[in-house]
C-alpha positions, 0 to 999 in steps of 0.5 A, spaced: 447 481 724 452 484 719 453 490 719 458 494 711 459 501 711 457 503 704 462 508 700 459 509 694 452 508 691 449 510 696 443 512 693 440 506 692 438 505 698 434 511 697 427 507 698 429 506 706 433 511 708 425 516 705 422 512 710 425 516 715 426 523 712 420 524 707 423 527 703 429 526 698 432 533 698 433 533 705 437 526 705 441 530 699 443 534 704 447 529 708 448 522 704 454 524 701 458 527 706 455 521 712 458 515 713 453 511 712 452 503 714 447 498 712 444 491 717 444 485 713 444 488 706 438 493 708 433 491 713 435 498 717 440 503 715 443 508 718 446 515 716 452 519 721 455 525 720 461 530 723 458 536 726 464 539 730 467 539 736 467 531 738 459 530 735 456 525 731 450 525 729 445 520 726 441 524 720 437 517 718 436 511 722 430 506 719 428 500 719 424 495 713 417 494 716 417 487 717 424 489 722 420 494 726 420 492 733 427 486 732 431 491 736 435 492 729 434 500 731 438 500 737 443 495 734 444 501 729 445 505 734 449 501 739 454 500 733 456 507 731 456 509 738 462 504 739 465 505 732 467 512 733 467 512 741 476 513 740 473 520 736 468 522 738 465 524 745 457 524 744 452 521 739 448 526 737 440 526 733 436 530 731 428 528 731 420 531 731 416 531 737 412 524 738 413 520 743 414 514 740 420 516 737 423 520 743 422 514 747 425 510 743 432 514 743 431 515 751 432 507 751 437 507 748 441 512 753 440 519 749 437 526 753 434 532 752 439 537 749 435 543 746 429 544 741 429 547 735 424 552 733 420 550 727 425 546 723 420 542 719 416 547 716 423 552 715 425 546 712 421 541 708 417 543 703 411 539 705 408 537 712 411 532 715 405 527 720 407 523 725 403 519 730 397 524 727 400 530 729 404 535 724 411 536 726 413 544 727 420 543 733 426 538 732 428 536 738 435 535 739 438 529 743 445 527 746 449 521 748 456 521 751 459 514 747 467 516 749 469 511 754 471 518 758 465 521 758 460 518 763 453 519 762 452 521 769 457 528 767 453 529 761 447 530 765 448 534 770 453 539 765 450 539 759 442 537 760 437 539 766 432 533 765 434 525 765 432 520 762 424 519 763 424 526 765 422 529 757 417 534 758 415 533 751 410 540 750 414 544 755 422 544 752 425 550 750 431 551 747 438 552 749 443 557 747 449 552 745 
């Protein structure tokens, strides 16, 4: 596998990263400002962005359907999540209520952190549909990946629930 960080032109991988955020208006949003990182030429992508205060989060992960399921996903994350640990303290991203999606990313270490009240319909323009449900709340969540934050304080300090802990119809949101 091999990993390139795109600097320019980014754009061109629009058919990809439109499998994970539907609509291009809300990629506009990020694209330029991310840092974004491409597997073998485009089978997956993934977009990071500086929010402040030692967090970097994922705005777009996808993965070319006949990758699904090959581990290129948890390859992108472990990736950015050791190429930024020196400057940043947590992984941060944003996703909606499915189940599939939010245990997707407790297997790869991420915990409940807050809910953001609907965002989808706030934000996009038309519905979004996942595992036939519509998406109302995006659900916020965060790994520690510097080498001084242990998971086990991020827990305890910044979460009430663990991993396989997620109450998926009961979360509320957290002031931060």
């Amino acid at each position: 596998m091999t990993i390139t960080e795109i600097a320019s032109a980014k754009k061109r991988f629009l058919p990809i990263l439109l499998q994970a955020d539907e609509e291009e208006r809300m990629i506009d949003r990020y694209l330029n400002r991310g840092r974004l990182f491409v597997l073998n030429g485009g089978d997956a992508v993934c977009v990071v962005t500086d929010e402040g205060g030692g967090v970097l989060e994922i705005k777009n992960l996808a993965v070319a359907p006949q990758f699904r399921r090959c581990g290129y996903g948890s390859a992108m994350i472990e990736f950015v999540g050791n190429f930024f640990a020196e400057a940043f303290s947590l992984l941060q991203v944003g996703t909606g209520e499915s189940r599939a999606t939010l245990s997707f990313y407790e297997k790869n270490g991420f915990v409940f952190f807050r809910r953001i009240r609907n965002f989808f319909p706030d934000e996009y323009t038309f519905p979004i549909w996942e595992e036939g449900k519509r998406l109302v709340d995006m659900i916020v969540l965060r790994k520690p990946i510097s080498r001084q934050y242990s998971l086990q304080a991020f827990s305890a300090i910044e979460t009430k629930y663990l991993p396989n802990q997620f109450p998926f119809d009961t979360m509320t949101a957290r002031k931060s």
